[in-house]
C-alpha positions as CSV (number, residue, x, y, z in Angstrom):
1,X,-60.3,20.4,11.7
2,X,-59.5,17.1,10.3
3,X,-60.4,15.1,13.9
4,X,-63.5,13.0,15.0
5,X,-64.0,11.9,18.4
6,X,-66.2,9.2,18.9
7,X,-68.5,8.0,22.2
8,X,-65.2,5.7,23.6
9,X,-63.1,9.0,23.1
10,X,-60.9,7.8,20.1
11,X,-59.8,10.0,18.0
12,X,-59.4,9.4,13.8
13,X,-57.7,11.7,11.8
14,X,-59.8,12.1,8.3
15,X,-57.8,15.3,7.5
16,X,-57.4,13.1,3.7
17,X,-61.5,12.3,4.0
18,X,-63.2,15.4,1.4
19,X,-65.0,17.4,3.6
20,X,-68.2,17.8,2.1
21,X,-70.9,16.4,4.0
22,X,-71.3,12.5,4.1
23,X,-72.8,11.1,0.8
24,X,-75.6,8.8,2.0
25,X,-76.6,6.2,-0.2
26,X,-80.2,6.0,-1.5
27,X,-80.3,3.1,-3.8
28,X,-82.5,0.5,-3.0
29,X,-84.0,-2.4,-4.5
30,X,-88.0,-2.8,-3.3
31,X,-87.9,-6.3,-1.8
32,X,-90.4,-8.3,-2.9
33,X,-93.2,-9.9,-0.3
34,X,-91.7,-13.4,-0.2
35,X,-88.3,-11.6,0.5
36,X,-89.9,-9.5,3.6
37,X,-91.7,-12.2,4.7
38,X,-88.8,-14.4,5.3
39,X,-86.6,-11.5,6.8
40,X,-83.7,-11.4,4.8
41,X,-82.5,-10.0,1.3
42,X,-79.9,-9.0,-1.0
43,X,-80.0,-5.8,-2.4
44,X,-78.0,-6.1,-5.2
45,X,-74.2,-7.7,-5.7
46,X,-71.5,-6.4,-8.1
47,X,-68.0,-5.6,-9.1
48,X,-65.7,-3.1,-10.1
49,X,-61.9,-2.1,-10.9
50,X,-60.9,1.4,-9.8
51,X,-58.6,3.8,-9.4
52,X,-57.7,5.9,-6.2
53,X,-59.7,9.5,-5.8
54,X,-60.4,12.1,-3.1
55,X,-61.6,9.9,-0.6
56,X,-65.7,10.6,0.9
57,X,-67.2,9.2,3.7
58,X,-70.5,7.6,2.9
59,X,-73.5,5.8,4.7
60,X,-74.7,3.0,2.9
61,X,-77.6,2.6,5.1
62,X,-78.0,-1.5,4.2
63,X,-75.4,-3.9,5.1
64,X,-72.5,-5.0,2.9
65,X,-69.2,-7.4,2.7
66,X,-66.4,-6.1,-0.1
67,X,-63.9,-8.2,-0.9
68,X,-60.9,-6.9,-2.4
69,X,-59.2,-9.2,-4.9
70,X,-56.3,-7.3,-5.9
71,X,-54.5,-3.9,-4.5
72,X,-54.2,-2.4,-1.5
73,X,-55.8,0.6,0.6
74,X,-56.9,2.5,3.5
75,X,-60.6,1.5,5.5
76,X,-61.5,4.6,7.5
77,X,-64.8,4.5,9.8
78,X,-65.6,6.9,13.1
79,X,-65.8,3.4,15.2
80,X,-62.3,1.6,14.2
81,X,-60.2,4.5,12.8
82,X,-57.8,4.1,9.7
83,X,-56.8,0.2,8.9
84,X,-54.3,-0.3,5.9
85,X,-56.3,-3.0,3.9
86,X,-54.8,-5.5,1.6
87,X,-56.0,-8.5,-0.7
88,X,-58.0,-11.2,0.7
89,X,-59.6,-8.8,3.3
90,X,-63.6,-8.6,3.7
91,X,-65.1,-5.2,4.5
92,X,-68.1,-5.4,6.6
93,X,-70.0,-2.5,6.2
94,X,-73.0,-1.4,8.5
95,X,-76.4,0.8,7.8
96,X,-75.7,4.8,9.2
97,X,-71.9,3.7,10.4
98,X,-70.0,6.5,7.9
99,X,-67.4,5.1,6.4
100,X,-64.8,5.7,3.4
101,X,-62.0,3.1,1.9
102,X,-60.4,3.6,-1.3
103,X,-57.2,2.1,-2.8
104,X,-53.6,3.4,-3.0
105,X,-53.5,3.4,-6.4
106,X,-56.0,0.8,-8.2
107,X,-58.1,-2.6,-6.8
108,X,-60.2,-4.9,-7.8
109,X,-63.1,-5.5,-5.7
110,X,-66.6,-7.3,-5.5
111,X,-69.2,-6.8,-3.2
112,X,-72.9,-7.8,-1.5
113,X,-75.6,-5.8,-0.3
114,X,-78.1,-7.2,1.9
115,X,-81.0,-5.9,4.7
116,X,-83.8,-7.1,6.4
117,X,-85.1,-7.8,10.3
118,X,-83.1,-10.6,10.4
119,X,-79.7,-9.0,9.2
120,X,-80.2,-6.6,12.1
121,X,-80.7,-9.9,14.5
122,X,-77.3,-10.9,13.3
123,X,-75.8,-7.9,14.5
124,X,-77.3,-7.6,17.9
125,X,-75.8,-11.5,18.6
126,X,-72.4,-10.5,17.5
127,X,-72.4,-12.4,14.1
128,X,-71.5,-8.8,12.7
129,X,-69.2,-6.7,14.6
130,X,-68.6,-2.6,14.2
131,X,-65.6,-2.5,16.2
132,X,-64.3,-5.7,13.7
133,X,-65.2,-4.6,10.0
134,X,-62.0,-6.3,8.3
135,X,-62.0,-9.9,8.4
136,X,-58.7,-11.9,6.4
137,X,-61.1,-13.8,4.4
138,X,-58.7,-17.0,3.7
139,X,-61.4,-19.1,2.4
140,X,-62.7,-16.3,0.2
141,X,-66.4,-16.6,1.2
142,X,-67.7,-13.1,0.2
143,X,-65.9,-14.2,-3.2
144,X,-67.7,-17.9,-3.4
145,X,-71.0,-16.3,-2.5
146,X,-70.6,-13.6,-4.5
147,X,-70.4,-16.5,-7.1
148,X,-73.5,-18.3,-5.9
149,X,-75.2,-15.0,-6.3
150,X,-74.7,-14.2,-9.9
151,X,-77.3,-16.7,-11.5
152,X,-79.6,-16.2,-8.4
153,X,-80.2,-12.3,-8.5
154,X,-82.4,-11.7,-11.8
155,X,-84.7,-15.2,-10.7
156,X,-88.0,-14.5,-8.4
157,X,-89.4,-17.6,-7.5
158,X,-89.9,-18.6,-4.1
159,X,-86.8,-21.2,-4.3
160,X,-84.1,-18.6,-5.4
161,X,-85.5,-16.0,-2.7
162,X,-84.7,-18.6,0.1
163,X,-81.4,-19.1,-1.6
164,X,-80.5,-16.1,-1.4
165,X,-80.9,-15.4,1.9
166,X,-79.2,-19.2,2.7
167,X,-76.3,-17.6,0.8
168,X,-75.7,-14.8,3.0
169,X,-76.4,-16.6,6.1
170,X,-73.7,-19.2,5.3
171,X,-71.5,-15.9,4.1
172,X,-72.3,-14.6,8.0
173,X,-71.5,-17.7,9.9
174,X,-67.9,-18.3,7.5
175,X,-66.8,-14.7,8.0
176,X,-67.8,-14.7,12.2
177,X,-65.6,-18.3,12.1
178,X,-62.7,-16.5,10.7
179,X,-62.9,-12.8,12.5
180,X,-63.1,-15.5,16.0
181,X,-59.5,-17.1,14.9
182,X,-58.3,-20.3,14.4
183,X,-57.5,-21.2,18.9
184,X,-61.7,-20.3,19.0
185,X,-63.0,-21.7,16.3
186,X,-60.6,-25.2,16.3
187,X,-61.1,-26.2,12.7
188,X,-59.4,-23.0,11.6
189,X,-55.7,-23.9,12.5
190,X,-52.7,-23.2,10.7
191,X,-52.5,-25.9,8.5
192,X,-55.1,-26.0,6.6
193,X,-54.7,-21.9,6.1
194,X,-51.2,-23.0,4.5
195,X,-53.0,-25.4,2.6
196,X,-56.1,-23.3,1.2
197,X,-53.3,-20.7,0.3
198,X,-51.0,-23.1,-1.6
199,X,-54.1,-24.2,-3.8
200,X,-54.5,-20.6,-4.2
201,X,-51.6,-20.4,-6.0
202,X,-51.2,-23.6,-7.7
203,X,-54.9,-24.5,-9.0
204,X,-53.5,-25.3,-12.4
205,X,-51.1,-28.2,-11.5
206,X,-52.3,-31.6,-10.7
207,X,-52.4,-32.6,-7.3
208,X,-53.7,-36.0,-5.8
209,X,-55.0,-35.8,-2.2
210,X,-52.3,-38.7,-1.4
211,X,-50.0,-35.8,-2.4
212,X,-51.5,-32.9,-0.8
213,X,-51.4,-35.2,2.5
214,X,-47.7,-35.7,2.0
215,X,-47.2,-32.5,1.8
216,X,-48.9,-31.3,4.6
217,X,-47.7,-34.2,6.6
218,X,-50.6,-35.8,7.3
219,X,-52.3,-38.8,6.3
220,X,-55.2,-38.4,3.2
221,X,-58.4,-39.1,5.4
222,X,-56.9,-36.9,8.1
223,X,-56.5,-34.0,4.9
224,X,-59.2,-34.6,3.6
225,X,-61.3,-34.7,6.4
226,X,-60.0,-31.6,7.9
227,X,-60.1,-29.6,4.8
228,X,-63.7,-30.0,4.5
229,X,-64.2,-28.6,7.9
230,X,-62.1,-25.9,7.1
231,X,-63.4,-24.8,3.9
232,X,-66.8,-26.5,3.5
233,X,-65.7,-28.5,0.2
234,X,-63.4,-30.8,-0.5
235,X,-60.0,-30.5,-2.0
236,X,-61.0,-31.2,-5.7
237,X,-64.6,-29.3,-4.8
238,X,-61.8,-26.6,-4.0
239,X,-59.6,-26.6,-6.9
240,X,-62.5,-26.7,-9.3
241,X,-63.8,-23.9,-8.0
242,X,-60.6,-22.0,-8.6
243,X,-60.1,-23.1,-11.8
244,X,-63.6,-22.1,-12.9
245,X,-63.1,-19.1,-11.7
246,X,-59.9,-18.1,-13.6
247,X,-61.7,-19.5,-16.7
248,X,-64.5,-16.9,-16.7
249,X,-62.3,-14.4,-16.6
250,X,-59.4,-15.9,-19.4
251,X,-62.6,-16.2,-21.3
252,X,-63.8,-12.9,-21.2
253,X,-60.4,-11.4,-21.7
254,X,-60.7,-12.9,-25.4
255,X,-59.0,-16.6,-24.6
256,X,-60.1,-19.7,-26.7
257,X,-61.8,-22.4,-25.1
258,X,-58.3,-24.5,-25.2
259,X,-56.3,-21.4,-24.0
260,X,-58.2,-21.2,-21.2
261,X,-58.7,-25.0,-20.7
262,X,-54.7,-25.6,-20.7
263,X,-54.5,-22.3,-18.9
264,X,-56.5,-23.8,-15.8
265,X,-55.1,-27.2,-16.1
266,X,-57.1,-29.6,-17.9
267,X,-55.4,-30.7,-20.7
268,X,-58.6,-32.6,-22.2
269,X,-61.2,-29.8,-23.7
270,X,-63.9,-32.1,-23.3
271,X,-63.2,-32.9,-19.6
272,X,-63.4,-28.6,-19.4
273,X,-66.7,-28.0,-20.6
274,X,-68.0,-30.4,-18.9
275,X,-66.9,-29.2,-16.0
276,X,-67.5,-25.7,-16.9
277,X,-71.0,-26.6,-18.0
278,X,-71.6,-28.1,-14.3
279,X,-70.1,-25.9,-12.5
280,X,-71.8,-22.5,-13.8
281,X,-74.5,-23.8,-16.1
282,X,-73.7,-22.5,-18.8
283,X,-71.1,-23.5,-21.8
284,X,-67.9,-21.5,-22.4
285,X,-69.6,-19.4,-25.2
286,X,-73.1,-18.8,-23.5
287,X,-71.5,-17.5,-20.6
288,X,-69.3,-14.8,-22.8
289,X,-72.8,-14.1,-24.8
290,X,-74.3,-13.9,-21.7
291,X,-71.9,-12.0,-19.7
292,X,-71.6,-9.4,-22.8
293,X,-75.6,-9.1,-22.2
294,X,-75.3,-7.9,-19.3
């Protein structure tokens, strides 16, 4: 038939969704006691380029934000219909809501699983939505925890469990913020969106906050201060984290440590991997040794 009709009596067309019955996910990671104890864990976190295929609706049966870095595509559930999906958008995906989304041609995506009680608590007091799974993620907070998450998920001690769940938590509250929009919220106003998406795309030039503030006509402890309640971090906290970001992947692309230093914008390579070093733990070559490990 090609139509669903939900409770509300909206009706989605899936006549492009493969009609064999819904794949449900069973993959799970056994939490560990500590984990259950404390009501909240992640399942598992990853990453992935693709291409488009026949698309399948699928329960994942856990709860999950994707974050789409690059492309564009189609989100399809029985509770919000078809939404057209582009990059900086986070998917919020819910356990037995059916849902399929799948790129026009290719994306780039990363992703966070997570489940427990209290990740069912945050649904019932509308920190997660069904009827609002795609969020405009301007601060990229799925991508930043995402990031957080990498050196936490093979560690078990009691510390890196409670991180964890701190991580998604924080993940939550960012992505309810922006779903709520910048009249509700107050500290998301237009400004500092124009802001956070000009660093976006200029990370690798060198910017003073006197400059920034000029820019942005305003005065530097008014930017400043505002920033940080947009974004959590400051402007350079920001731009670091940018810049460190493009460096892990010019790195594993094959770049040399100066490439990718110059690349970024630092100029001194000693300034870099000390930064680097900070910043992920790791030097330039552990992380590519590492990386390869895994």
């Amino acid at each position: 038939m090609g139509i669903v009709m939900d409770g509300a009596t909206n009706f989605m067309d899936i006549s492009n969704i493969n009609p064999k019955p819904v794949y449900r996910e069973e993959r799970f990671r056994t939490p560990m006691n500590a984990e259950r104890d404390i009501g909240l864990w992640v399942d598992r976190i990853g990453q992935n380029k693709c291409r488009s295929e026949i698309p399948r609706l699928r329960v994942l049966g856990q709860y999950a934000a994707v974050y789409i870095d690059e492309g564009e595509g189609t989100f399809t559930s029985p509770v919000t219909g078809r939404i057209p999906l582009h990059p900086c958008r986070a998917i919020l995906l819910f356990p037995e809501i059916p849902t399929a989304y799948y790129p026009k041609t290719e994306w780039q995506t990363r992703w966070i699983v997570w489940n427990g009680p209290d990740a069912f608590t945050l649904e019932r007091l509308g920190y997660l939505r069904q009827d609002s799974p795609i969020i405009h993620d301007s601060l990229q907070a799925v991508s930043q925890a995402h990031k957080r998450l990498e050196s936490l998920m093979t560690q078990e001690d009691l510390a890196a469990v409670l991180e964890r769940k701190n991580i998604v938590l924080e993940l939550v509250r960012r992505l309810f913020l922006m779903s709520r929009g910048k009249q509700q919220t107050g500290v998301l106003n237009e400004q500092m969106e124009e802001a956070v998406e000009f660093l976006r795309r200029s990370f690798n030039k060198e910017f003073s906050i006197e400059d920034l503030a000029h820019r942005f006509a305003c005065s530097a402890t008014h930017f400043r201060r505002t920033f940080h309640a947009y974004t959590g971090r400051s402007p350079r906290e920001f731009i670091t984290s940018l810049r460190i970001s493009q460096a892990k992947e010019l790195l594993m692309q094959g770049k040399s440590i100066k490439q990718t230093a110059q690349l970024v914008g630092y100029q001194d390579v000693l300034y870099f991997l000390r930064v680097f070093k900070k910043t992920t733990g790791f030097s330039p070559k552990r992380f590519v040794h590492a990386a390869h490990l895994h």
